[in-house]
N, C-alpha and C positions, 0 to 999 in steps of 0.2 A: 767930486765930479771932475773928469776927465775934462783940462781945456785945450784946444788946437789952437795958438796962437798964430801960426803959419802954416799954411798948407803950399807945397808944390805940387802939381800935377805932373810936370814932365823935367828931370834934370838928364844932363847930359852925363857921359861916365868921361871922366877926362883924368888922362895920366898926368901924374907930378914929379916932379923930379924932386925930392929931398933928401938931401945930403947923401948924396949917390946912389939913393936906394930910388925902384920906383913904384908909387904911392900909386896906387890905382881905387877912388873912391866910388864907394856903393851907391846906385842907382836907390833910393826911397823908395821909389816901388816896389821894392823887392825886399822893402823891413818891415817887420812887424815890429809894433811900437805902443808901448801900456807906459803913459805918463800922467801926473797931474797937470802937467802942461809939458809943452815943446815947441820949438820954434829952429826953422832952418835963419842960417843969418850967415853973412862973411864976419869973422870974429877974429882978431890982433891976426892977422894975415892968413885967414886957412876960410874954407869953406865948410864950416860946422856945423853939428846941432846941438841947442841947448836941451838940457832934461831935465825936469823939476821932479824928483821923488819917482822916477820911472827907470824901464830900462830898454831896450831895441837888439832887436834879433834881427840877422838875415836871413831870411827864408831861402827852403829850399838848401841848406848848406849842413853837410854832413861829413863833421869832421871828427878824427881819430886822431891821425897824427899831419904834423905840420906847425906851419908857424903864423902867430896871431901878432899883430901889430896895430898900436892905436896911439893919439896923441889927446892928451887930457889937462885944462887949464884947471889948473886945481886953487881952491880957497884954504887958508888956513882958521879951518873951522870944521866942526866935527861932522862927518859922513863918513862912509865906506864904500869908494866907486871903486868899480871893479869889472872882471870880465871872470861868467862860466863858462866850460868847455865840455864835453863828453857828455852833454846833459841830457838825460832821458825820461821818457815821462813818468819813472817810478820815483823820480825827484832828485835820484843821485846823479853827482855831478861835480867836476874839478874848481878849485875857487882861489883865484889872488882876487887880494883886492887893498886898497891903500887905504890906512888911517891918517890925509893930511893935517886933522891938529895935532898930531903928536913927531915931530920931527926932528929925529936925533933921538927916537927913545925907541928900545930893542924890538918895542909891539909897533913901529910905524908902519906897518902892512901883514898881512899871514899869507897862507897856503893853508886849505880846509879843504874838506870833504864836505860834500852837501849830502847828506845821508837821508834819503825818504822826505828831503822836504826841511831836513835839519841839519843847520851850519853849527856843529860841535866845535865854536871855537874856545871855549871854555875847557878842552880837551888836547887841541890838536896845536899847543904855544911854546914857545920859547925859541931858543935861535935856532933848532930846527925848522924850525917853520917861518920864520922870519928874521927881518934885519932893519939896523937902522941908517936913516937915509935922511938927507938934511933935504928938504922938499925948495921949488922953488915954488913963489906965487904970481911972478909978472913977466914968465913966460911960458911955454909948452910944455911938459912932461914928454915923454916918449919912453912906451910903455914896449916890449915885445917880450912874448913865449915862447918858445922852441916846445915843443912836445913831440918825443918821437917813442912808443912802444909803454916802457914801463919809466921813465925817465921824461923828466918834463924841467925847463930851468926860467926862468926870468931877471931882465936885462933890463935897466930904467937907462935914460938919456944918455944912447948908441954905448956904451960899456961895452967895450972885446969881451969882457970874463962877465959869466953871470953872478948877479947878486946872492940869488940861494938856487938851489938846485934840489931837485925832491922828487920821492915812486910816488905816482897817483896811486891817489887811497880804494881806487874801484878797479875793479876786470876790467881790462881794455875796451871799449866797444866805442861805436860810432855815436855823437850826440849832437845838438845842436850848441853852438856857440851865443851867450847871451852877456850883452855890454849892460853896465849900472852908470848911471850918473851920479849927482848930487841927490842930497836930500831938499829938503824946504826950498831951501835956494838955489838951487840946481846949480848943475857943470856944463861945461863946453866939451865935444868930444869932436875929433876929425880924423882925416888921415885914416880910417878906418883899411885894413887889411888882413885877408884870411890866404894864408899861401897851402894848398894840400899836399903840397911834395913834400915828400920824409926832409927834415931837416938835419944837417949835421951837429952832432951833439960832442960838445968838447969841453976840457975842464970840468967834468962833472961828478962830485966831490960832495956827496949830501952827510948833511950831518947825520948823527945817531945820537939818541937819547937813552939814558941811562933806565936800566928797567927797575923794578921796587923787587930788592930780595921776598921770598916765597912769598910773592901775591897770591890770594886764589885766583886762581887761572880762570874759571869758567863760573856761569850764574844760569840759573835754572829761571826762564821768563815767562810770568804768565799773560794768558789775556789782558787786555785795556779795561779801565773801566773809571771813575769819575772820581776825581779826590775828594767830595763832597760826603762821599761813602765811607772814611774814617771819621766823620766829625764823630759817629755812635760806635764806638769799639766793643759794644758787650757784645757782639757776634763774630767777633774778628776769625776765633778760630773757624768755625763755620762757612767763612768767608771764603777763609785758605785755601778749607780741602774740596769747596765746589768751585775753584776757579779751573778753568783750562788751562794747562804748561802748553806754552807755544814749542820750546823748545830749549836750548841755551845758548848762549852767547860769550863766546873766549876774550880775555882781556887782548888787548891792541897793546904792544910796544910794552907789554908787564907792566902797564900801568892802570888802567882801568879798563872795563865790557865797554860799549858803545850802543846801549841795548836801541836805537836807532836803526842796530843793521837787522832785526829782527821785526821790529816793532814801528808800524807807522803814526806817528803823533798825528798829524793832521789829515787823513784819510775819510772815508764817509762812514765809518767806526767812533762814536761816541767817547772819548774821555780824555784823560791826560798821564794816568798811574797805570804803572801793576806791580807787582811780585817780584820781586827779586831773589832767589833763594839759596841755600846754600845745608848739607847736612854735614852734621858735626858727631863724629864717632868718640867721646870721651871715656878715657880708659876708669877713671873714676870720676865722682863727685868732687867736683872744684870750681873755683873761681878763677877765668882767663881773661887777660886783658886783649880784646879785638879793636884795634885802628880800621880806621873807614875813613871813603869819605864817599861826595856824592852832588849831584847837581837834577834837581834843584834844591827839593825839599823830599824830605825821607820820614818813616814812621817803622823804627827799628821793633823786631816782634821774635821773644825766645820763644820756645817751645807753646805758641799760640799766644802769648803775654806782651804786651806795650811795653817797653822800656825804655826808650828812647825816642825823643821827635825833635827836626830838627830841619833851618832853611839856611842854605848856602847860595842861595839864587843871584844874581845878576842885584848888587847894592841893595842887598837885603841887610848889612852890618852897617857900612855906609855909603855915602856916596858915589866913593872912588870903587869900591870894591867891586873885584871881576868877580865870582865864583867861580874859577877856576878849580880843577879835580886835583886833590891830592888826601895824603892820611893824615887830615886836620880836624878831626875829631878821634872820641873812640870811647867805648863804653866797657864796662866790665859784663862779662855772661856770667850768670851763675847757672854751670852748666852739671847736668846729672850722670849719672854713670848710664852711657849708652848710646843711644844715639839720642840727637838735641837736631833741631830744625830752626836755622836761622833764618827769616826774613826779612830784607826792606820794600815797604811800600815805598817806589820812588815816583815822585810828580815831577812835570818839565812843564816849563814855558817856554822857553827858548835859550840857546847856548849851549846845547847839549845834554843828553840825558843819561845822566852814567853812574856808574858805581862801580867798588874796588874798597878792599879788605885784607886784611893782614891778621894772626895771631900775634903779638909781641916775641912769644914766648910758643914756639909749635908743641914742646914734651908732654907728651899724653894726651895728643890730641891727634882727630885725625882726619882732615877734610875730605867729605865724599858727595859723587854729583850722582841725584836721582834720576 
């Protein structure tokens, strides 16, 4: 249950001067605000608000490009406060956002795509995407974005050179801008600032990730439908060939599909799985070793046959474990002279919904999209 710890009816807008810039903060009337609680307060010298497990929009504000500004008393203790930008109501949307317990470690913040509703950060890691930052705790953050066109970078407390630099992962378009706080314990946020004028963009140097030699490229995606519906496999073929193909989905960065840009997890459509497919032209009868991987959990299937099942989810190994996408499994096909029809049933929960595949060995094989 949603608690209002403070309510103001009427603030004034009053400009600030800090550190040469000037801080003009938002009027509350004019935010929309989804918390477990909140409270406006004066907080270690600013005029703030606190959020517990919530986040706050400024209505009314339709931003593309420009530049985002905010200041954030951060805990060192685990949440991910953060700011989206470009966000529209099909759920996609641009994302920093900071991991304060981990400080000084290469994951202390990302850059992600909110894809239909889902944050692939199980996907979208490493020092492209982020960097490490020795956090403070017992004073201000200062957070700012420049976002201009296809190029967007982020600047932590006043930095001349941005910290990472990165192409938003969606077609340009207009969205609303939406700030996170803390979790349980909520954060302090202030200083809030949304500038719409094209910002100048300088030093901008984004990393490249290395792609997976002859990945398949593309995956054949079916309809949604309820992972509940593997527990009975004697129908499985049956299953196959009355599902609907949505369509396919091309691997991102030659590394893994994103079947997210296709497929909406959490929509008013029923399920969590589907189809993943792939047709395999074999010059003859053989046995070929196929690397995969996948997030979350999968239900590998030759020519209509189970042979493989398998969870990579979010500390499904152990504790610490991310599930992160790579070729950390792999099965052998025993494949027939012809054509062979590989599918994964892939289930998500959250982190990303992906898959990605490799032959060891390509000779006498020869991958084809239905």
């Amino acid at each position: 249950m949603k608690t209002l710890l403070t309510t103001f009816t009427v603030l004034v807008i009053l400009p600030m001067v800090l550190q040469g810039q000037n801080i003009i903060e938002l009027d509350t009337s004019l935010w929309d605000i989804s918390a477990d609680a909140y409270i406006l307060e004066s907080y270690e010298g600013y005029d703030a608000i606190y959020l517990k497990s919530g986040t706050i929009t400024p209505r009314n504000v339709s931003f593309t490009n420009g530049t985002i500004e905010y200041d954030i008393f951060l805990k060192n203790e685990q949440s991910f406060p953060g700011v989206y930008f470009r966000q529209v109501d099909t759920g996609d949307a641009e994302h920093f956002y900071i991991r304060p317990h981990l400080p000084g470690k290469p994951d202390a913040n990302q850059v992600i795509p909110l894809t239909k509703g889902i944050a692939a950060w199980q996907f979208y890691f490493g020092p492209k995407y982020s960097f490490p930052y020795d956090y403070a705790y017992d004073r201000w953050t200062h957070v700012k974005i420049k976002v201009l066109d296809g190029r967007a970078q982020v600047f932590l407390d006043y930095s001349e050179k941005p910290h990472i630099s990165w192409e938003p992962f969606h077609k340009q378009r207009a969205g609303s801008v939406i700030f996170s706080g803390g979790n349980r314990s909520g954060m302090h946020l202030a200083n809030i600032q949304i500038d719409l004028n094209d910002p100048v963009i300088e030093d901008f140097e984004p990393l490249t990730r290395a792609p997976i030699d002859d990945i398949v490229d593309t995956w054949s995606v079916s309809q949604k439908f309820d992972e509940s519906r593997l527990e009975d496999l004697a129908g499985l073929e049956d299953m196959i060939s009355e599902m609907q193909w949505l369509g396919e989905v091309r691997v991102e960065e030659g590394v893994a599909a994103n079947i997210s840009r296709l497929v909406g997890l959490r929509d008013d459509t029923p399920g969590n799985t589907v189809f993943a497919k792939v047709v395999i032209d074999s010059k003859r009868d053989q046995t070929k070793l196929f690397r995969f991987g996948y997030s979350d959990r999968v239900v590998a299937i030759l020519n209509g046959e189970p042979i493989y099942s398998g969870n990579n989810g979010y500390r499904s190994r152990d504790y610490r474990y991310l599930g992160t996408i790579g070729l950390f499994d792999a099965v052998y096909l025993n494949l027939k002279k012809g054509v062979n029809t590989l599918v994964f049933a892939v289930s998500e929960s959250f982190g990303g919904w992906l898959i990605t595949g490799k032959f060891e060995d390509q000779s006498g094989v020869e991958v084809k999209y239905p």
